[in-house]
Every structure is written in structure tokens, then in C-alpha cells.
C-alpha positions in Angstrom: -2.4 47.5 58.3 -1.5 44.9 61.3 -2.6 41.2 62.2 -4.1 39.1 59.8 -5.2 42.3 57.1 -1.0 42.7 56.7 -1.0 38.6 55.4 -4.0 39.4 52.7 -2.7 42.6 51.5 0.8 40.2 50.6 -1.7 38.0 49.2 -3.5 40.5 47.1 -0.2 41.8 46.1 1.3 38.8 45.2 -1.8 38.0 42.7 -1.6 41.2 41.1 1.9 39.8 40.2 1.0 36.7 39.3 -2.1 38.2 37.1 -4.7 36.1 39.0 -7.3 38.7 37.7 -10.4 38.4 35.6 -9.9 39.2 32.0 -12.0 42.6 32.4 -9.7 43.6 35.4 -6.8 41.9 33.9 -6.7 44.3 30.4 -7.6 47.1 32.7 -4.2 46.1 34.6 -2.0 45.9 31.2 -3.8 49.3 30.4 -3.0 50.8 33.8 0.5 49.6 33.3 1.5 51.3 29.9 -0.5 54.3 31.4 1.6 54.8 34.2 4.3 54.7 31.9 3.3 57.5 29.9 1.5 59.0 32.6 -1.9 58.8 31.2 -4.1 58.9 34.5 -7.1 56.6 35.0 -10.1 58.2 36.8 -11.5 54.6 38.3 -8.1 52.9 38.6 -5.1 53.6 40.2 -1.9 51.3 41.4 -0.6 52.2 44.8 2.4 50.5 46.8 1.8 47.1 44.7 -2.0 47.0 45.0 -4.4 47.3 42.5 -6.6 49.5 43.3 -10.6 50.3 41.6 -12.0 53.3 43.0 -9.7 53.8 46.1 -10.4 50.2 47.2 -8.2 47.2 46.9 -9.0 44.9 44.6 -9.1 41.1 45.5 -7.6 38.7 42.6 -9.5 35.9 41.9 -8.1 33.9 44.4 -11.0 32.0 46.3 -9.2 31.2 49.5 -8.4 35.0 49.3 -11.8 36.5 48.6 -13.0 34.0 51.8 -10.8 35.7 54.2 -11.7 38.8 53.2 -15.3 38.3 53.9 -14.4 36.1 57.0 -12.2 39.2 58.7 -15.8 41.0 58.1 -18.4 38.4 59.0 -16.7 35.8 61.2 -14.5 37.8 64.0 -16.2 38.3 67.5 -16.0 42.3 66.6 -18.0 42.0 63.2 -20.4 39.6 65.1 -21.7 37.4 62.1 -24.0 40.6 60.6 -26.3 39.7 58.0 -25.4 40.0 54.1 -25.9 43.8 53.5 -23.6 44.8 57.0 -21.2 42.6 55.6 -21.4 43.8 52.6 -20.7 47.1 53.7 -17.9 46.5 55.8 -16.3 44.3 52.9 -16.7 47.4 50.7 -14.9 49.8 52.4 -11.6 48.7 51.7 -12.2 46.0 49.0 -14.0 45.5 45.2 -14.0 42.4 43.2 -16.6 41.5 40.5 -19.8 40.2 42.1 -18.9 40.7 45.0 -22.5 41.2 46.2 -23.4 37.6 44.9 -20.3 36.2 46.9 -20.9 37.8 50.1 -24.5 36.6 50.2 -24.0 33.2 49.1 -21.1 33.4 52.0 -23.3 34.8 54.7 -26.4 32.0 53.7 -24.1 29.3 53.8 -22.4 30.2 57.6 -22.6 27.5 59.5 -23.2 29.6 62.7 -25.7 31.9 61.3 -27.9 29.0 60.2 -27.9 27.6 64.0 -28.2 30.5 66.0 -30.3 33.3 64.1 -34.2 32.9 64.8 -36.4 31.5 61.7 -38.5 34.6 60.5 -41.6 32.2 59.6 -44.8 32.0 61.5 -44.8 28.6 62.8 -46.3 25.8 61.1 -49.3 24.3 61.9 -50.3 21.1 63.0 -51.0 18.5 60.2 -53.9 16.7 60.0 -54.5 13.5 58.0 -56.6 13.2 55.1 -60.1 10.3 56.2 -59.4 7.0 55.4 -62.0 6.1 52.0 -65.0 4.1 53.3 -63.8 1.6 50.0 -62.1 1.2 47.1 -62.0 3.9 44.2 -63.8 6.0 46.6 -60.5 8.1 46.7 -58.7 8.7 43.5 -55.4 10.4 42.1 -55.2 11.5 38.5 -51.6 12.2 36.8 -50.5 12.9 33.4 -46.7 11.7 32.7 -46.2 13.5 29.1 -43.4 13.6 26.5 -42.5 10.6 26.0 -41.1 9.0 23.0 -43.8 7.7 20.7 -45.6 4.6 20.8 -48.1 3.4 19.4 -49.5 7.2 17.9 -49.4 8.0 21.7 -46.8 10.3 23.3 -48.4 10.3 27.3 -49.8 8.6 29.9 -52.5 9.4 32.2 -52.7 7.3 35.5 -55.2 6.3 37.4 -54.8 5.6 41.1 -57.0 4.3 43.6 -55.8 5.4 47.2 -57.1 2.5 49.2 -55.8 -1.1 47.3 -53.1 1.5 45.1 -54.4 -0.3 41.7 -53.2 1.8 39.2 -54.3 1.8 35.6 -52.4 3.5 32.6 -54.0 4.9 30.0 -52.4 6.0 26.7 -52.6 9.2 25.4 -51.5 12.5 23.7 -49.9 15.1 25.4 -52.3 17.8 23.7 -55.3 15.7 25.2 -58.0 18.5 26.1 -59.8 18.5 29.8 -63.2 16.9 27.5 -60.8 14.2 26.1 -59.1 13.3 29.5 -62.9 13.4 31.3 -63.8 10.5 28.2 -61.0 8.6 28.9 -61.7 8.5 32.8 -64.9 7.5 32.3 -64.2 4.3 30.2 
């Protein structure tokens, strides 16, 4: 490996020293480890020339400055040309494994800076808004909310609010939260 691959791999190797791994991939390690000492041999895991490896492909300690250059050498450079989450993901996974990776890449590739700028929104264009008429008079116009859950008072756990959209007089009216559509009708009325 040359250029700035050769400084992750030293990386990578020196947090497979330091056991920077996940429990999972850490016991795996210690088990790798006492099997390579009896020469037991692993069918998913292997060690080769200090790096941990899970299925042929390096694995990344949990290191997060580590696990972002990874993705950046993939994503970032002018040859990988910011490609979406599953090209990245791809390219990532040739060489590399870590758990979730799939999470991290696409949280990585939704939150690039660039990407958010210069890709094209794939939304049909919003249409123009148009404001509601302005009520001829007062209580012409009216919202209706219920704000439930409250503690109790009174024997009455919610409140239903009244509001006029003209003058904004607002009247609250005590209630249940299991007030039925008849029982909230009655208590607009009076």
C-alpha cells in the first residue's frame, strides 16, 4: 500500500495492539490469538502481517478518526468523486469491515458538506403558497386543540382551546383526556 492507505494500515495496526476493538471483535481477537498458537484455523478470521483481518478484509478498530479516513480515502478524493452511499459503500468494503459499517458510511455520505451543496434535490418543486381569506368578523374563523395529560386538577386531566383567528381570544375549557367527539361537540357549543 503507498500514500495515505500506508499511514491507516499503521493506524489499524497499532489499534489491534492497543485492543481498540469492540467486545464481539475483541474475544474473537483473544480467540484468534490462542488459536494461532495451537494452530486451530478460523474460517472467518485470520491475522496477517499485524492486521486483523474478518473475511480477507482489514478490520478498522474503533477508532473514529480512523473509520473517517477510511470512508474519506473512498468518498472525498477527486478519483472516488463524492459517489453516493451504496458506491461508497462498496469501495469501503473491498478492503475494509467494521460493525455497522453500512449505518456509518450513510450517515457519513448524508452529512458531506459538498454533497449537500452540489447534488440536485430529487423533489418536484414546490408550489406557490397561497394564503388562507381573511374572516369577514370575529369567530367566523376558528381553531380547536386539545392539550391532554396533564396532571390533575380539579377531576380534569386536559384542556381543549378554543381560538378565534381574527381578535386571537382564546378560551380554555377543562376536560378529560378520554372526552368522546359527542362530549367535545357539547362542550364547544356552551
Amino acid at each position: 500500500m503507498e500514500g495515505p492507505e500506508k499511514g491507516i494500515l499503521r493506524e489499524i495496526r497499532q489499534g489491534n495492539q492497543r485492543g481498540d476493538q469492540e467486545e464481539p471483535v475483541a474475544k474473537v481477537a483473544r480467540e484468534l490469538r490462542q488459536a494461532m498458537s495451537k494452530m486451530v484455523c478460523f474460517a472467518e478470521w485470520s491475522k496477517e502481517e499485524g492486521l486483523l483481518q474478518f473475511r480477507g478484509k482489514i478490520y478498522v478498530p474503533r477508532n473514529t478518526d480512523l473509520r473517517r479516513r477510511v470512508v474519506s480515502l473512498c468518498h472525498d478524493t477527486k478519483v472516488a468523486r463524492h459517489l453516493g452511499r451504496w458506491k461508497t459503500l462498496e469501495l469501503v468494503s473491498r478492503d475494509y469491515w467494521w460493525p455497522q459499517m453500512s449505518r456509518y458510511i450513510g450517515q457519513y455520505v448524508n452529512t458531506c458538506d459538498l454533497c449537500l451543496r452540489t447534488k440536485p434535490m430529487r423533489q418536484a418543486p414546490v408550489g406557490k403558497l397561497h394564503p388562507l381569506q381573511i374572516p369577514d368578523s370575529r369567530w367566523d374563523t376558528l381553531s380547536v386543540d386539545f392539550v391532554v395529560e396533564l396532571p390533575p386538577s380539579s377531576g380534569h386531566d386536559a384542556v381543549m382551546t378554543v381560538v378565534d383567528s381574527v381578535s386571537k381570544r382564546v378560551h380554555f375549557i377543562p376536560t378529560h383526556t378520554t372526552v368522546t367527539v359527542e362530549g367535545a361537540a357539547r362542550l364547544f357549543l356552551h
